[in-house]
N, C-alpha and C positions, 0 to 999 in steps of 0.2 A: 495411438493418436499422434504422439511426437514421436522421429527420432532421436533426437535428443533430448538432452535432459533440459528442463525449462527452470531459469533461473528465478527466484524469491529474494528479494531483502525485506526485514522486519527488522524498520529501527523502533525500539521500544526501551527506556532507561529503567520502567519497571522490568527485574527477573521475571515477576510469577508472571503478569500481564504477556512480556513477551514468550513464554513458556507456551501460556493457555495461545497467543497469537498462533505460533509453531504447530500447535495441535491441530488447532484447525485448519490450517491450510493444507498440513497432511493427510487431513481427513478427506479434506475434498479431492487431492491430487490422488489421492488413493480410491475415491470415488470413479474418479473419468479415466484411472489407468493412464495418469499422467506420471511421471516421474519428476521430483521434484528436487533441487540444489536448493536449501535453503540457507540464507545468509543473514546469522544476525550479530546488531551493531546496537549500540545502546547512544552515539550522539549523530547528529548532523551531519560534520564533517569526515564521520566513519562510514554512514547511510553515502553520501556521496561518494565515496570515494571506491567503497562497494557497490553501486550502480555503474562505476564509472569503468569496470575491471569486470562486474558478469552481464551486465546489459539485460538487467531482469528483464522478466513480461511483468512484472507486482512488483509494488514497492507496499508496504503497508507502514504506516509509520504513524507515531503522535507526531504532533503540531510542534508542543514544544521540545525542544530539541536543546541539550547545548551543542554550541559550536557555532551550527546554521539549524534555523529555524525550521517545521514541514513548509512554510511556505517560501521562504528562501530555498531551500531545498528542488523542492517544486519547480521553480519559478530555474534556478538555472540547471536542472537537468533538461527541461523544453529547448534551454538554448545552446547548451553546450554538449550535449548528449547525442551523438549520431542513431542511439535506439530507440526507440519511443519502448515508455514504460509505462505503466498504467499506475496511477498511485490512489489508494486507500487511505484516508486517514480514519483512524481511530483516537481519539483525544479524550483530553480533559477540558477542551471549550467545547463547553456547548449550546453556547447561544447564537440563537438563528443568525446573526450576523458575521461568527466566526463561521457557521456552514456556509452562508452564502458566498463569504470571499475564497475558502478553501476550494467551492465547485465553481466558480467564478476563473479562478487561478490555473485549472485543468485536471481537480483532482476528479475520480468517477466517484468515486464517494466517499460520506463524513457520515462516522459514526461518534456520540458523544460515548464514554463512557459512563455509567457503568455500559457498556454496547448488548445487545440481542444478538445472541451465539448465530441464529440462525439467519437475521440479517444479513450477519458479515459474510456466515455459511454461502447465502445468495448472492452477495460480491464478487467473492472468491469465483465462484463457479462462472458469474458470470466474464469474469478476465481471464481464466484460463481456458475456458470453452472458446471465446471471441478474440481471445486479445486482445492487446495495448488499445486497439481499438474499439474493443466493447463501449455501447453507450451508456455514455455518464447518467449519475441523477440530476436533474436539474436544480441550477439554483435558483431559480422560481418556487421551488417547492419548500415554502419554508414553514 
């Protein structure tokens, strides 16, 4: 499907969390006979700085971050990023009103923790099949 290999970051500060993150997006690139560069970073300003250097197509990241926040994060890879990336959040908020401002902000989608393997399963596939520009969830749907 790609000739090259298509770039992943997973900021995650939990190991096992972002372990099990790693799996499954391998599962899925391994599914579409995608090739997959996976990049992980455990704060904010390592997530940025690693979008900034492989120009994912996926970011998957929690929210809270040290350094820079998922939504500071977010908010200036939209502006200072010549890539467009698709970003995932998987979190520990998860009240309707942290999902609404996250899909609000340009993420395609908010999973709360504990998150549904299979959910995210269906994210995944849908950013790497569509790309950057796969469509988002709405944040109407709360």
């Amino acid at each position: 499907m790609a000739n090259a290999s298509t770039h992943v970051v997973i900021a995650e500060p939990d190991t096992a969390t972002r372990e099990q993150l790693v799996t499954l997006v391998t599962e899925v690139s391994a599914s579409l006979g995608i090739e997959v560069k996976i990049h992980q970073v455990s704060t904010g300003t390592s997530a940025f700085a690693a979008c900034s250097e492989h120009k994912p197509q996926l970011l998957v990241s929690e929210v809270m971050l040290d350094g820079l926040s998922g939504l500071t994060l977010l908010r200036r890879l939209a502006v200072e990023s010549k890539a467009k990336t698709a970003v995932v959040f998987v979190t520990d908020f998860s009240r309707d009103h942290d999902r609404y401002w996250g899909l609000r902000n340009g993420a395609v989608a908010y999973l709360a923790k504990p998150f549904d393997e299979n959910a995210l399963r269906s994210k995944i596939h849908r950013v790497l099949t569509h790309g950057p520009e796969a469509v988002a969830d709405s944040p109407a749907r709360i």
